[in-house]
Each structure stands twice: as structure tokens, then as C-alpha cells.
C-alpha positions, 0 to 999 in steps of 0.5 A, a space after each residue: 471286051 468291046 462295048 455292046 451295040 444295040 440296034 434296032 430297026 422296024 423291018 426284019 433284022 436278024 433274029 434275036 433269042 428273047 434272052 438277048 431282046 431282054 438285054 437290049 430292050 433294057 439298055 435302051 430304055 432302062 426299065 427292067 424287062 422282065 419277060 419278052 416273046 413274040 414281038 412283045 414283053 413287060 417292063 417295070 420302071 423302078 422310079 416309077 414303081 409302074 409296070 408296063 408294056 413293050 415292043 421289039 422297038 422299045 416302045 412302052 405302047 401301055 403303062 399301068 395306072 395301077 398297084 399290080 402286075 402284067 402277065 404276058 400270056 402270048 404275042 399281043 395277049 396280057 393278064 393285067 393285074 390291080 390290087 387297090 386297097 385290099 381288092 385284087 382284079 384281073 383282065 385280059 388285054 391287048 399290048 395298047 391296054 385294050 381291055 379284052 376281058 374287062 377289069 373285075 374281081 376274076 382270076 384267069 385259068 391259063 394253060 401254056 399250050 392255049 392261045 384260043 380259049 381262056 377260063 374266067 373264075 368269079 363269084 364262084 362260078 367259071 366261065 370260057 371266053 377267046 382272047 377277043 372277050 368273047 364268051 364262048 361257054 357262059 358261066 357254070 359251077 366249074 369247067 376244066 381244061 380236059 385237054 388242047 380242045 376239050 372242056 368238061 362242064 359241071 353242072 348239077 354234080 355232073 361233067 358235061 363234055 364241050 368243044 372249043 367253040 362251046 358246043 355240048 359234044 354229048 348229053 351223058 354226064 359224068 362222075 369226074 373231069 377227066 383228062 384226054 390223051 390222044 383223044 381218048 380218056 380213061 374213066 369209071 364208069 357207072 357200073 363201075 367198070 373200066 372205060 375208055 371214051 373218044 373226044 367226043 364222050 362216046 363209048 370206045 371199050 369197057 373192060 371186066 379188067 380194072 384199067 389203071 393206064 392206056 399210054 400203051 395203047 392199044 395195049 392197056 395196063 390193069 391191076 388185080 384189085 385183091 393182089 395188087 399186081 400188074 397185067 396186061 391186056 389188048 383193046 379188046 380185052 385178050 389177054 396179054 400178060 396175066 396179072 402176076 408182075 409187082 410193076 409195068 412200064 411203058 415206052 413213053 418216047 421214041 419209037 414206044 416198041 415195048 412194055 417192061 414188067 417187073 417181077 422178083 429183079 427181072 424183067 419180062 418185055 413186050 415187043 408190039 410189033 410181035 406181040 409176044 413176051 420175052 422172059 429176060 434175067 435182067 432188070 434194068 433194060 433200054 431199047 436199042 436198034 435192031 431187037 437188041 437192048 441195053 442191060 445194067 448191072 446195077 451192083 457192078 454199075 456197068 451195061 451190055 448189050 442182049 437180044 429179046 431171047 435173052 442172049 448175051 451180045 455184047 457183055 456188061 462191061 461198058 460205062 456207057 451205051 445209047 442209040 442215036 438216029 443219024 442221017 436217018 440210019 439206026 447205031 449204038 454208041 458204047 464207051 468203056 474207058 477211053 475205048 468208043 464204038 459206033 456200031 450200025 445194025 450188022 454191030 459193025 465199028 464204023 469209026 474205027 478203032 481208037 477214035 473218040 466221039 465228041 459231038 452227035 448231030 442229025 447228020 454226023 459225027 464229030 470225032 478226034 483220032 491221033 490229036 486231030 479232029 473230023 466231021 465224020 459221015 455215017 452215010 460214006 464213013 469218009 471224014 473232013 479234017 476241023 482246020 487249025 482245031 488242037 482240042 474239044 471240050 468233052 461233053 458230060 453224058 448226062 446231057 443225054 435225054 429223051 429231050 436233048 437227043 443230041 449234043 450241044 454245040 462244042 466247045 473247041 481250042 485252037 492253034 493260037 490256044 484260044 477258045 470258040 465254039 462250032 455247030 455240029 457242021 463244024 461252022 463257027 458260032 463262037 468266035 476264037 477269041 477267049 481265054 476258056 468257056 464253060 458250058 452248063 448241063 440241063 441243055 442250058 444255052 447260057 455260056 461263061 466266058 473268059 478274057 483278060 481275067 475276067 469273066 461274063 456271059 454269053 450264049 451259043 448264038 454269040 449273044 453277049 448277055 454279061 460284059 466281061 467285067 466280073 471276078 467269079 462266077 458260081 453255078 447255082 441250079 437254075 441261076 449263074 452268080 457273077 461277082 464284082 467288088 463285092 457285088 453280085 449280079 445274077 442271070 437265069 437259064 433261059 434253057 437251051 432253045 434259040 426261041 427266037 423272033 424277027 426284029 
């Protein structure tokens, strides 16, 4: 493998995924980096025992004098940590060591999403200030992030409701720091009633009901309080399905079109858009386009296809069967063996019989017919022949998720029987260089490579994270295992995201 070559500059270079800069910013400076994002990172020198912190440049622009760690929060934002003869104190503080939040005996309340505000604890009692030292909400008994900008305050055995910039939003106290989704919150109320509120503390429903959940809002899920059982009713309080099911489960993603109640092995489904209750003898059912739905049969271990009625469409035969959205058209996809459909909203075969799917992408379809291999389109069904491809990799369908809504880049052989990788533009990312590749599931953007014998680590933005110098390689979770003469070297997933920042 040719050597690496690091190069950095002070005007805008290509982007490199914060992986890579971790790799880079190591060999220059020979310190282990430990986190890097947005322009910025930490560094710990070994022969120093001292922690730092660094740029994109390999500038160490603040090095600790203390026993501690550095904990980068986001950009130019780190929690600094001194632990001196048994006494810990924290402070926040900028990439020069500027202290934002002085040094004290504090520990800091950092959610991942918030970069304006930051909760200080000590002696008992918590505070908010910004990222600039400036206290926003003086120190209380406890406050709770209760939301993106939302805080609750305790004060005298009562929540109070604050805003991002400190104002009191109501002067009703309540009994428990409760959480707000979508700006509203369930809560019981003093009456022991079931009540949602808005952002700002006032009274949006009260219900005789008791309340259990509002993700299907403006449907909300309730339980009989004797019974135990599960209905459902509207934000007015009408009510939808009576409380006789043993459970409910909303949509949580995509379109969020129905409500799943489950009673003795099956499953009765509220559609939204009709609000009406469809009674169905199956139990394990997902959305499909078109009013249509995936049922499994969970002893045969095998899906099909029905209507809201309950009519069979298509019967549970298939080993596999999802919904994807490309170029902004609706299909099921269904596999039973080697045999693939692709069906749009008439259940029409748009590919084509004995045609194999290999990747799905926002605007097309990978396919292979006959030995050969295309980038298919859903809008004309014409196809493009993938030159001087003789084979792609199959991608394990697990990988399909509500978070991984379509395929990873794949992993093709060529005519001169070495490996690469191409986008779903059938671009090539990877070049055809290696004697394999192997790719991780759980959306991982780390890759094995294989040249030579040998074996290293790259990703799919051809970032080379692992000489190819190493004899094994074991996949263990969230860690790959690289051995060497009895060495081993490891690396963790960074998860398959480019996060990537200008040089």
C-alpha cells in the first residue's frame, strides 16, 4: 500500500470526515486524538501525561496544566476537568483555555442537541448560563432541561416553566419536571386529572380519561385504570376505540398514517386519514403505499401482502417485503428466494421478471439481469448498463431500518477481478484496486480492505484509516480487531455518517 499523505492547509481543502482528521492530525503531531468535530478536537501526549486541545491545522492552541480530562462539547466549546489531590472542578472554556465558566467544584448538564444553554450543579443547587459564562437562570434547588428550550425550575417543592432566555413563561407550579414533545406535554393535574399543556404552561385538554400517551396526537392512547386495557380517544375526548385492547402502538416514523391495537393474536388498525377502525386476523402488520400492508406469519416466518378490509392481496409467501420512496413515487419491494418484484401503486413488476435488486437510492435502482448490471430508473423504467462490472456484493437486509432508509454504497468486482465500491449513481467512490472488501452492518462507514494478503481499513469516502499491513481481522460489535505478529491494533465505528468539516 502506498504511504499515506497527509496535507493540510489554511483555506478551504476537501472535507474530510472527522474520522480521517483523527487519523491525520495524529500522524502529524503524534499525540492521540481522542474526539474531533467542527474545526476542533482533543489531544493527550503520552509522554506528557497532559491533555490538550487542537485545530484542524495541528495547532495545540491549549494544553492542561492540570490531572483531568477535556471534553469537547461542540466547535470552540470544552468542559475542562482538574482532579488535584482528591478534589475534582470543572469549567467550561474556549479552544485558547479562556474560562467561560470558571474553574469551581461544578459538574455540568450537557444534553447532545444544546449548544446555547448549559446547566451548572453545585453545592446542591443548579444553575443555566450560555456558552459565554452568562447566567441565564440563577441558581435554584434543581432545574431540568424539559425540552430544545424549555427548562422547569424547582422552587419550594413546585416546577416552574422557564424559557431559553430566563423568563418565568407561567406562575402555575407543578407536581413533576415533565417533558415536551412537539410543544406539548402530558401531565396530571391537581385534580388528578389527565392534561396536556403548551410550551408555555397553558391548559390545552383535560380528559376524564386517563391519558397514558399523545405520540398519536390528536389522538391520544388511555388505559382503564381497573382493567388495565387500552383505548383511544381524540383531543376532544370522542371516543375512538374503547378500552378492550391488551395493547396500542403508534407510528413513530414515516408517514404515521395508523394506530395498531392488539387483542387476543390480532390486530385492529386505525387509519387517520378515515378515522375509522379496520378489524384484520392478522398480528403482525407494517404500512405499506397505497392502503396496503405487510402481514407476518410468524410460525411460517413468512409476509404477504393485505388491504384495511382484511383482503389477502398478495399471499404470505415472501421472505421479504418493504416500502421505499424513489424519485418521489411510492413501491413495495418483495423477495421469495431468488425471485425480486418492485411493484408501484397499480402492483404492477416494474423491473421486470428475473431481475435482482442490489442497491436502492433516492432516485434509482441498482439491478442485475442475465450477468450484467444497470442503474435502473422508476421514472421512464429505462436502464443504463454499469461498464466493465462482472458482480456486486449482496446487502444483508437487515440493514434496513427507519434510520437507514436506503442502501449503502455497494460493493462491486470488476472485469480484471479486483474490487471497488460505486454510489448509487454508480460513480466510483472506491477505486478497483483490491483483492476484496468487506462491509459491517448497523450502517458502519468503516470498511475492510484486502491487498497483497494483507489487510487494513478504509471508508466509503476512500479515506485510508488502517495501513494494509495487518494478517486478521475480527468484527467485534462496535470495534474492529486488526492483528499483527501477535499485536493487535483496534478502531471503533464512527457509524455510517460522512460528518464531515472544511480544512
Amino acid at each position: 500500500m502506498k504511504k499515506l499523505v497527509f496535507v493540510l492547509c489554511s483555506v478551504v481543502c476537501t472535507a474530510q470526515t472527522n474520522q480521517y482528521m483523527k487519523v491525520i492530525l495524529t500522524k502529524k503531531t503524534g499525540k492521540e486524538i481522542s474526539s474531533y468535530s467542527e474545526g476542533y478536537g482533543t489531544a493527550y501526549d503520552s509522554r506528557s501525561k497532559k491533555q490538550g486541545i487542537i485545530d484542524s491545522l495541528g495547532n495545540i492552541t491549549f494544553e492542561s496544566p492540570y490531572r483531568g480530562s477535556i471534553f469537547h462539547v461542540f466547535k470552540n466549546r470544552f468542559i475542562l476537568d482538574s482532579e488535584e489531590e482528591n478534589s475534582r472542578k470543572s469549567a467550561v472554556i474556549d479552544e485558547k483555555g479562556n474560562e467561560m465558566i470558571p474553574l469551581d467544584h461544578q459538574e455540568f448538564n450537557t444534553p447532545w442537541w444544546s449548544k446555547e444553554r448549559i446547566i451548572s450543579s453545585k453545592q446542591n443547587a443548579e444553575a443555566v448560563f450560555d456558552f459565554n459564562g452568562k447566567e441565564i437562570i440563577p441558581y435554584s434547588e434543581k432545574i431540568r432541561f424539559s425540552g430544545k428550550n424549555r427548562f422547569f425550575v424547582l422552587k419550594d417543592k413546585r416546577w416552574f416553566l422557564y424559557d431559553l432566555n430566563g423568563k418565568q413563561l407561567s406562575k402555575r407550579g407543578f407536581k413533576e419536571d415533565y417533558s415536551f414533545e412537539e410543544d406539548k406535554a402530558l401531565i396530571m393535574n391537581e385534580e388528578g386529572e389527565s392534561e396536556i399543556i403548551g410550551s408555555n404552561g397553558q391548559t390545552l385538554h383535560t380528559f376524564s380519561q386517563q391519558v397514558i400517551n399523545i405520540n398519536a396526537y390528536p389522538y391520544l392512547i388511555t388505559r382503564n385504570k381497573t382493567t388495565g386495557k387500552y383505548g383511544l380517544i381524540d383531543k376532544e375526548g370522542n371516543i375512538i376505540a374503547e378500552e378492550i385492547f391488551n395493547d396500542i402502538t403508534p407510528e413513530y416514523f414515516g408517514r404515521r398514517e395508523y394506530i395498531y391495537f392488539g387483542k387476543n393474536g390480532k390486530t385492529t388498525v386505525f387509519s387517520k386519514k378515515d378515522r375509522k377502525l379496520y378489524s384484520l386476523a392478522f398480528k403482525y402488520l407494517n404500512p405499506l403505499p397505497g392502503n396496503y400492508l405487510s402481514a407476518y406469519n410468524d410460525k411460517a416466518k413468512k409476509y404477504g401482502v393485505v388491504d384495511l378490509e382484511g383482503n389477502i392481496i398478495l399471499p404470505q409467501q415472501y421472505d421479504f417485503i418493504r416500502s421505499f420512496t424513489i424519485s418521489g413515487k411510492d413501491f413495495i419491494f418483495l423477495k421469495k428466494g431468488s425471485e425480486e418484484k418492485f411493484l408501484d401503486k397499480d402492483l404492477k413488476n416494474i423491473v421486470g421478471d428475473g431481475v435482482q435488486i442490489f442497491g436502492f437510492y433516492p432516485d434509482n435502482l441498482i439491478i442485475g439481469k442475465e450477468g450484467k448490471y444497470y442503474i435502473f430508473s422508476v421514472t421512464d423504467q429505462s436502464s443504463k448498463e454499469l461498464k466493465n462490472i462482472s458482480g456486486i456484493k449482496n446487502e444483508d437486509f437487515e440493514y434496513f431500518n427507519p434510520l437507514n432508509q436506503y442502501s449503502k454504497p455497494l460493493v462491486c468486482r470488476n472485469t480484471d477481478n479486483f474490487y471497488g465500491i460505486l454510489d448509487g449513481k454508480g460513480t466510483e467512490i472506491v477505486p478497483f484496486v483490491y483483492e476484496d472488501i468487506i462491509t459491517f452492518g448497523n450502517a458502519e462507514n468503516e470498511i475492510v480492505v484486502k491487498r497483497g494478503g494483507k489487510f487494513g481499513v478504509s471508508n466509503f469516502q476512500n479515506e485510508p484509516l488502517k495501513e494494509i499491513i495487518y494478517d486478521k481481522y475480527f468484527w467485534q460489535k462496535e470495534v474492529l480487531k486488526l492483528d499483527k505478529n501477535r499485536k493487535t491494533d483496534f478502531i471503533y465505528f464512527s457509524r455510517f455518517k460522512n460528518n464531515s468539516v472544511p480544512l
